[in-house]
C-alpha positions in Angstrom: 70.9 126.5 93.0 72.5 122.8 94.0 76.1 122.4 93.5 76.9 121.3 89.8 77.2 117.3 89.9 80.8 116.5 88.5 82.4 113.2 87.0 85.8 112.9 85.8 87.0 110.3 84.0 90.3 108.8 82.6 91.4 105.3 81.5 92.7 104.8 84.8 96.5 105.7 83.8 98.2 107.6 86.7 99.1 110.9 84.7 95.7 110.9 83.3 94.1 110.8 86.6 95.9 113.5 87.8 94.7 116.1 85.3 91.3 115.4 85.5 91.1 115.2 89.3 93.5 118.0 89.7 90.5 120.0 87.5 87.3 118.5 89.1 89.0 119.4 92.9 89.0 123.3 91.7 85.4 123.2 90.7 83.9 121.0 93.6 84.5 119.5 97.2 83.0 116.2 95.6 83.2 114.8 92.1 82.7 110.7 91.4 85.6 109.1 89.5 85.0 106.7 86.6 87.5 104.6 84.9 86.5 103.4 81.3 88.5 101.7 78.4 87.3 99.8 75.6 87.1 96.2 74.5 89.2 95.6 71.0 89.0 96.5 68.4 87.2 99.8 69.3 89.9 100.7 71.5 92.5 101.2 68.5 89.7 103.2 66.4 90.4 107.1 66.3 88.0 108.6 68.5 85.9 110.3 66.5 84.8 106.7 65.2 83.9 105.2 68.2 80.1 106.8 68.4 78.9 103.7 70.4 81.7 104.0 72.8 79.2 103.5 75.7 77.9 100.0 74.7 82.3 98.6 74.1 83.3 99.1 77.3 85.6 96.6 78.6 84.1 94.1 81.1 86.2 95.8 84.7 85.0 99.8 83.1 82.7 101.6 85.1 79.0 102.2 83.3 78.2 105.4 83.0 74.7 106.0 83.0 72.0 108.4 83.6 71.1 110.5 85.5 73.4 111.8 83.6 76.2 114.8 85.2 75.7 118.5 85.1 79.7 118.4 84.2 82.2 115.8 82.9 85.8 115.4 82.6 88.0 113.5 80.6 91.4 112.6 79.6 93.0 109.9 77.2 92.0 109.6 73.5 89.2 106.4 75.0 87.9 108.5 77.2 87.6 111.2 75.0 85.4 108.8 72.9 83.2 107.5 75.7 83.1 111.3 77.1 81.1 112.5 72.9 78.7 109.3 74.1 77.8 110.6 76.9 77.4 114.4 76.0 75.1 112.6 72.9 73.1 110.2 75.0 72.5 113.5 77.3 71.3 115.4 74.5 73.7 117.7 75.5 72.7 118.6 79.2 75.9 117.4 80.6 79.1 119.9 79.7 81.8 117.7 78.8 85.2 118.8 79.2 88.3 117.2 77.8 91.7 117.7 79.3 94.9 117.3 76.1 94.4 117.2 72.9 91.3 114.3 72.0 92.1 113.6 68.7 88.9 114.7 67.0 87.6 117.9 66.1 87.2 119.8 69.5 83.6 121.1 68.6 82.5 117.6 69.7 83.1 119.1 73.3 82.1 122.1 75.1 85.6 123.0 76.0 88.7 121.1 75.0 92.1 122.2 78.0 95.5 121.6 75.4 98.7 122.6 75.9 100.2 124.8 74.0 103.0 122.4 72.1 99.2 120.4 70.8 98.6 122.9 68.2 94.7 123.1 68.9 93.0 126.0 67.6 89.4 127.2 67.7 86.5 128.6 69.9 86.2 126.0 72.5 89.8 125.5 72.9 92.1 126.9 75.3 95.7 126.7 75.6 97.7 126.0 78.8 101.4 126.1 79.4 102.0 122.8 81.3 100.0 120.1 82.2 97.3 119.7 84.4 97.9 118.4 87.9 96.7 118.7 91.6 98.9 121.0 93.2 97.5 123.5 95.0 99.4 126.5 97.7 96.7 125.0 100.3 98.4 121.2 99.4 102.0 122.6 99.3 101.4 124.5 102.7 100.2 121.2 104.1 102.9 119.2 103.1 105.6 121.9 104.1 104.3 121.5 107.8 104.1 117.6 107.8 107.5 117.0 106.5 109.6 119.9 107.6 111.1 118.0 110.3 112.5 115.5 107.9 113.3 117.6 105.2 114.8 120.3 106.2 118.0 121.3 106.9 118.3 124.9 109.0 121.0 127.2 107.4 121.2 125.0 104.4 119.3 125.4 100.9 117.3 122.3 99.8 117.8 120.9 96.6 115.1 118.6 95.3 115.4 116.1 92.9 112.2 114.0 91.4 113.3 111.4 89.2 111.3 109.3 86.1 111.8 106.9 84.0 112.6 106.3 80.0 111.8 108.2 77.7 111.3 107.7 74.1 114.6 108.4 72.8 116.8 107.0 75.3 116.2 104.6 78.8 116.9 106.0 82.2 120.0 103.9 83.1 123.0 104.4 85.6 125.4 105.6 82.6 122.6 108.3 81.6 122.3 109.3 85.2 125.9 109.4 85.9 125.8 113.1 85.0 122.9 114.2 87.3 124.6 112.3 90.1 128.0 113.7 89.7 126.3 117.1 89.3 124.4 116.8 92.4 127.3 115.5 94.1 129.1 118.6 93.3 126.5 121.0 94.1 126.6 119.0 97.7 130.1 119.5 98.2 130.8 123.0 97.0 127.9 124.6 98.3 126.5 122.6 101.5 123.0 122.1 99.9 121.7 119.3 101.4 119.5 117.2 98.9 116.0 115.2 98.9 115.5 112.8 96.4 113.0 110.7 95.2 112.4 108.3 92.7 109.1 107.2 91.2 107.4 103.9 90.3 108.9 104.6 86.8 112.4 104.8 87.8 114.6 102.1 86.8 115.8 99.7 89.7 119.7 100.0 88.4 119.5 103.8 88.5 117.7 103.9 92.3 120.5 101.8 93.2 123.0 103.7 91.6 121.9 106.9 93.8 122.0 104.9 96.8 125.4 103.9 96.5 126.2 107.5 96.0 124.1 109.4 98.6 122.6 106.4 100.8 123.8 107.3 104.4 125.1 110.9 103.2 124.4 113.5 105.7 122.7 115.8 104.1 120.7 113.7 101.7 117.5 112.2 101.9 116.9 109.6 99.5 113.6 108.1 99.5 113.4 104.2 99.3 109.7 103.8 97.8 108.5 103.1 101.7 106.3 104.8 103.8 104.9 108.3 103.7 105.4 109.7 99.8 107.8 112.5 100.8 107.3 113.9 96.5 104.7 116.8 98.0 106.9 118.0 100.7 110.3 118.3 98.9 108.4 120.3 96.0 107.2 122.7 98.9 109.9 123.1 100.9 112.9 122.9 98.9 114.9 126.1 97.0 115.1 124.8 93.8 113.6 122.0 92.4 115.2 119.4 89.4 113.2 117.2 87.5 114.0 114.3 84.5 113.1 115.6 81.4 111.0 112.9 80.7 107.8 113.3 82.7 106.0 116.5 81.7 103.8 116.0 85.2 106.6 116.4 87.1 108.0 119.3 85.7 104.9 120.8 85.6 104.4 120.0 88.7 107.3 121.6 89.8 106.5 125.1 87.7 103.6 125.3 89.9 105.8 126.3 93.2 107.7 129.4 93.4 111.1 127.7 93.2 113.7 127.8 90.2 113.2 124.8 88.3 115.7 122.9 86.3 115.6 119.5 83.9 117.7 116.7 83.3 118.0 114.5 80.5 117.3 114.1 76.6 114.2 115.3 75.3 111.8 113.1 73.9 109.9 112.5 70.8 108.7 115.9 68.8 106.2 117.1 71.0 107.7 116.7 74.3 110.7 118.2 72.6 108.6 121.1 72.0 106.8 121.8 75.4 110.4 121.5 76.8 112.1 124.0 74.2 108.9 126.2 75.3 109.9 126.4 78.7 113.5 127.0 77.8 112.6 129.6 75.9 110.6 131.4 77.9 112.8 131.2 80.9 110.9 129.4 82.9 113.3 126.3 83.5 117.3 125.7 83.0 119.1 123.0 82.0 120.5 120.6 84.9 124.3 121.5 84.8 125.2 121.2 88.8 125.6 125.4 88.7 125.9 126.3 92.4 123.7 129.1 91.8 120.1 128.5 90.8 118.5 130.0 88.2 115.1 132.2 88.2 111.8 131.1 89.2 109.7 130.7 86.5 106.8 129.9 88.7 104.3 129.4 90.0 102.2 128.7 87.1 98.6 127.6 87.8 97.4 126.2 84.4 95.0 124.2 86.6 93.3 127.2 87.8 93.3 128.8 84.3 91.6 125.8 83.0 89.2 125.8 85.9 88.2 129.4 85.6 86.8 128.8 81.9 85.1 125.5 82.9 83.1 128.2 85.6 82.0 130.6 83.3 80.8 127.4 81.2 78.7 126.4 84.5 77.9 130.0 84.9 75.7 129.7 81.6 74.0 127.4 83.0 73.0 128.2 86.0 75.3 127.0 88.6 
């Protein structure tokens, strides 16, 4: 039996992207990337109205057409529509998989991956602890060897720091941040952890410059300044504990997925991402961001990826592949 052929596709949004790559990598070497939106007004209609999704795409979208997949993935509410086209103009031959919660009744899907502050409920629907993403043991082994030099710091523990952008309640600015500098600062001076930071294309100039006058030129400290080789793989392999912003869910899943203690920083967000946070909390698997000189417990690694990939098999099991 020929390998399954796979599509995943997203409306080309970086976060998206991850989670349906991160799940098409565990399920084969090769799978063909399409990124769709649609022209307006279609793009503001819930998804479940959009049944001619596939003939409003947007001039720059990729077409999907047949032959149609054996298996495809999606993720973001447009997607999700375009992704019930497809499954319909295949009469139902291609599985269609949709990563978050679609907004529309799951059963138009074979399987619909949620997380567990989503609410999603029923027979095709699974429920996964943190988001999606594409980190693997194999990638963080990888990245361990091809930044250890730079990184690390024999005899001293590693604190890594991966830092985001707004959030919904509050903007990432140099007076928010003050407290996760200072805190790092301390944890630097008390201890001897030597740090690697980086910032992301989210992060505010103002607060990337406030962390350079801080730590540029601290020994110790590696502060990333958006140049060259992205460093973000290595520190989360090769550093003791790990603190994200509060404000990406991607990175602090990200981060679960390794088996260092993980701790957050900043305000929560709206409801929801106030509720995958308290989760965590709850559950012990992350800590607050307080500049404690001890770390807290590893709550990792979680592999929600793997989970989510090991019910998409037994989908391709049933038929055939």
């Amino acid at each position: 039996m020929p390998a399954p052929v796979i599509w995943y596709m997203t409306t080309g949004q970086a976060g998206f992207r991850t989670q349906a790559r991160g799940l098409a990598s565990r399920l084969g070497p090769e799978a063909r990337e399409l990124v769709v939106d649609l022209r307006a007004p279609w793009r503001s209609l819930p998804t479940a109205l959009n049944p001619f999704a596939l003939k409003v795409l947007t001039p720059g979208s990729d077409r999907p057409q047949p032959p149609w997949p054996d298996l495809l993935i999606s993720c973001s509410r447009r997607a999700a529509a375009v992704s019930i086209a497809v499954r319909k103009a295949s009469r139902g031959r291609t599985l269609t998989v949709h990563v978050q919660n679609p907004l529309a009744d799951p059963a138009a899907f074979d399987l619909v991956v949620a997380m567990a502050h989503d609410g999603l409920s029923g027979a095709n629907v699974i429920s996964v602890p943190t988001a999606l993403h594409d980190v693997t043991p194999e990638r963080l082994a990888a990245a361990a060897d091809a930044w250890r030099d730079r990184l690390a710091r024999p005899g001293r523990s590693l604190v890594g720091v991966a830092l985001g952008g707004d959030n919904r309640n509050q903007p990432f600015t140099p007076e928010t941040a003050a407290p996760l500098i200072e805190g790092l600062d301390r944890l630097r001076r008390e201890t001897g952890a030597a740090l690697a930071i980086t910032p992301s294309r989210r992060t505010p100039e103002s607060v990337k410059a406030a962390f350079a006058a801080r730590f540029g030129g601290q020994e110790g400290v590696f502060l990333w300044d958006m140049q060259g080789d992205n460093p973000y793989y290595g520190i989360l392999a090769l550093s003791d504990r790990l603190v994200a912003t509060s404000d990406s869910v991607s990175m602090i899943s990200e981060a679960l997925a390794t088996p260092h203690p993980v701790e957050v920083f900043g305000p929560d967000g709206g409801a929801r991402h106030a509720q995958f946070l308290n989760g965590l909390l709850d559950q012990g698997l992350v800590r607050r961001f307080a500049g404690d000189p001890a770390p807290g417990p590893a709550g990792g690694p979680l592999d929600s990826t793997g989970a989510a990939a090991a019910a998409v098999r037994r989908l391709l099991e049933g038929r055939g592949f």
